[in-house]
C-alpha positions in Angstrom: 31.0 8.1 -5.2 29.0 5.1 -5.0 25.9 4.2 -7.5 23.3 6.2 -6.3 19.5 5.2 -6.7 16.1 5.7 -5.1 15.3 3.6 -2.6 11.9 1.8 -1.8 9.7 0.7 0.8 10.6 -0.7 3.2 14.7 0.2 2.8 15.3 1.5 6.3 17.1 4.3 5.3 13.5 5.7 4.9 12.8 5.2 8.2 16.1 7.1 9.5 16.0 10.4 10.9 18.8 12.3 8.6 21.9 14.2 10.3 22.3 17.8 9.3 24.9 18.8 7.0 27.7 20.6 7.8 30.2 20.8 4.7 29.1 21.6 0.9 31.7 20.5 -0.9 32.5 19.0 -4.7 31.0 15.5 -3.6 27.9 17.3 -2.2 27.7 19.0 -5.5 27.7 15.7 -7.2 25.4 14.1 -5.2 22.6 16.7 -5.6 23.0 16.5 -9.4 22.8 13.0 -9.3 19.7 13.3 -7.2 18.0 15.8 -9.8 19.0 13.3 -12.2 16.9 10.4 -10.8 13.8 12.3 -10.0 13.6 13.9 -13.1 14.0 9.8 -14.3 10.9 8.9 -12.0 9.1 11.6 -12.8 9.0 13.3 -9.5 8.7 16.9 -7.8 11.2 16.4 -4.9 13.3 13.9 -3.7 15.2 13.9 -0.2 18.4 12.5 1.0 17.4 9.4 2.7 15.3 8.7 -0.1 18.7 7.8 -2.4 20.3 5.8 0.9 22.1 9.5 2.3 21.6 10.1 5.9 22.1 13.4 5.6 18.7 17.2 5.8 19.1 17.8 2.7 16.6 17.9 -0.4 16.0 18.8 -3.9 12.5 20.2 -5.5 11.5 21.6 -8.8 7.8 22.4 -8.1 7.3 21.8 -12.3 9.1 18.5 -12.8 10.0 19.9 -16.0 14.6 19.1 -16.5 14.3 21.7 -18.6 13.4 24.5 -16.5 16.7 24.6 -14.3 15.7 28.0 -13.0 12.9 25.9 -10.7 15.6 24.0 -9.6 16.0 24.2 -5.5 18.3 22.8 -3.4 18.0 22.9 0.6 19.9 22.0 3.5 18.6 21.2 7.1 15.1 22.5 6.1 12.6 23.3 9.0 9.2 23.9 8.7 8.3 27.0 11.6 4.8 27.6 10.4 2.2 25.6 9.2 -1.2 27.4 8.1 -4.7 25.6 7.5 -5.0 22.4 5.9 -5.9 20.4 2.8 -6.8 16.4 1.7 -5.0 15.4 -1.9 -3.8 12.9 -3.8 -0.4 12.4 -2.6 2.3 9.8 -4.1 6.0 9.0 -3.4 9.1 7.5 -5.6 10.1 5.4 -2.8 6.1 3.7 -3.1 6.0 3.8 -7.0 2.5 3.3 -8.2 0.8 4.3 -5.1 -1.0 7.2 -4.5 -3.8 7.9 -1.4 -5.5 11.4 0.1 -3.6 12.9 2.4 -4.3 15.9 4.8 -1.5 18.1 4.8 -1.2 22.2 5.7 -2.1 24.5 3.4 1.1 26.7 4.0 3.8 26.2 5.5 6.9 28.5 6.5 10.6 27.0 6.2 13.6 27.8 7.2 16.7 26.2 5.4 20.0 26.6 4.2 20.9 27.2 0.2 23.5 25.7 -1.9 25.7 28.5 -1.2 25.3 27.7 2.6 23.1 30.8 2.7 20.0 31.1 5.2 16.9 31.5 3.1 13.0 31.8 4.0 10.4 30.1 1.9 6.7 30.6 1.9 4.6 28.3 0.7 1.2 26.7 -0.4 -0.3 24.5 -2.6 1.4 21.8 -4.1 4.9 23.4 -2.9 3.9 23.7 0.3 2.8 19.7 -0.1 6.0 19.0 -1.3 7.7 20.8 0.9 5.6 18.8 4.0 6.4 15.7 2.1 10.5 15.9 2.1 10.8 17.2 5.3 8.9 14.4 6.7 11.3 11.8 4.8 14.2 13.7 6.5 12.6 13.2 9.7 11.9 8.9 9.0 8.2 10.2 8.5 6.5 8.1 4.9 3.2 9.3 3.5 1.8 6.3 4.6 2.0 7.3 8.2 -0.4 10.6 7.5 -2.8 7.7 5.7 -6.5 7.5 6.9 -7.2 4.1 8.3 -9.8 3.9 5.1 -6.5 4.3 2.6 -4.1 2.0 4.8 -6.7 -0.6 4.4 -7.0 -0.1 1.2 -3.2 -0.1 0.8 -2.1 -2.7 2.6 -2.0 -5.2 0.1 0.1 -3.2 -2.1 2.8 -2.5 1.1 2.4 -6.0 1.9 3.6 -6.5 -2.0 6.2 -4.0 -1.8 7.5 -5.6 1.6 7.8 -9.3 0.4 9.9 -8.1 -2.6 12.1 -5.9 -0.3 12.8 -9.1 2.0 13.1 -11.3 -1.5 15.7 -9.2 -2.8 17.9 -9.8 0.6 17.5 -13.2 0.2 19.0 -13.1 -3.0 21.9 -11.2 -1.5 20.9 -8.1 -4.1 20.3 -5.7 -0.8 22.2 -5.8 2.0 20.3 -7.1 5.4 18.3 -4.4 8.0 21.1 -4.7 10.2 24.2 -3.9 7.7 21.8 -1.7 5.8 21.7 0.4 9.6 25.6 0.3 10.1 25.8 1.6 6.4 23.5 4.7 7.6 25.1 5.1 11.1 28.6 5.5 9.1 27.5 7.3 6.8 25.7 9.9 9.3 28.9 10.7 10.7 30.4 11.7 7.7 28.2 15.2 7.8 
């Protein structure tokens, strides 16, 4: 298994729209506890596929960000939101824009559908800051960033931090330390098809 780590803005893998999954086997097994491994590392609530460079609807949560509570630990596969209920502005952030946070309007509930770790079908409720999270990774699993749902008051107020995170992106490919957009997009294609 290749070294797996969270990728920033503006990696196009964020901007891919992930593949379903089809087979949960030993290699998916170690990629999710991988991925629980790095978000716990950055500190974060969720973390989808795309966001580690996998093409691939899947996505891990634990609502408390707590390693030690396992029990909160969730995993879902090809998770679709069917209902979305009310809405809500808050501070929203992302490991793939470390440091940056902005308001964000989001539902106040939303009803998924999605498949387990077992390959089960499960239904999940939820508001508040799950159902934000949940909004959130779905979104990355579609090529949808934060940053898209900003007010134009909080792009402008971002855009010299993108336009930071941007120039280091495109200085790290000069370097030859990240792959270019275009073998960076063969790397996902290939990868897509190996649901």
């Amino acid at each position: 298994m290749q070294s797996m780590k969270i990728v920033q803005y503006p990696h196009p893998a964020l901007r891919f729209k992930a593949k379903p999954v089809s087979t949960i086997d030993k290699e998916f097994h170690l990629r999710i506890g991988r991925m629980f491994e790095l978000m716990y590392e950055a500190k974060g609530l969720g973390l989808a596929a795309n966001q580690v460079a996998i093409p691939h609807q899947f996505l891990v949560l634990n609502i408390t960000g707590d390693p030690s509570q396992k029990e909160a630990e969730e995993v879902f596969i090809n998770p679709v939101i069917v209902e979305r209920k009310g809405s809500i502005d808050d501070s929203e952030g992302c490991l793939s824009f470390p440091g940056l946070y902005q308001r964000i309007r989001r539902a106040k509930s939303v009803m998924v559908q999605a498949y387990n770790i077992k390959g089960e079908a499960v239904e999940i409720e939820a508001t508040g800051l799950a159902s934000r999270a949940w909004q959130h990774e779905i979104d990355h699993l579609n090529g949808v960033l934060f940053v898209d749902k900003m007010s134009l008051v909080s792009r402008i107020s971002s855009k010299t931090t993108l336009g930071e995170m941007e120039a280091e992106f495109r200085q790290a490919q000069k370097k030859g330390e990240v792959p270019k957009d275009l073998e960076l997009g063969q790397i996902l294609d290939s990868l897509a098809c190996e649901a």
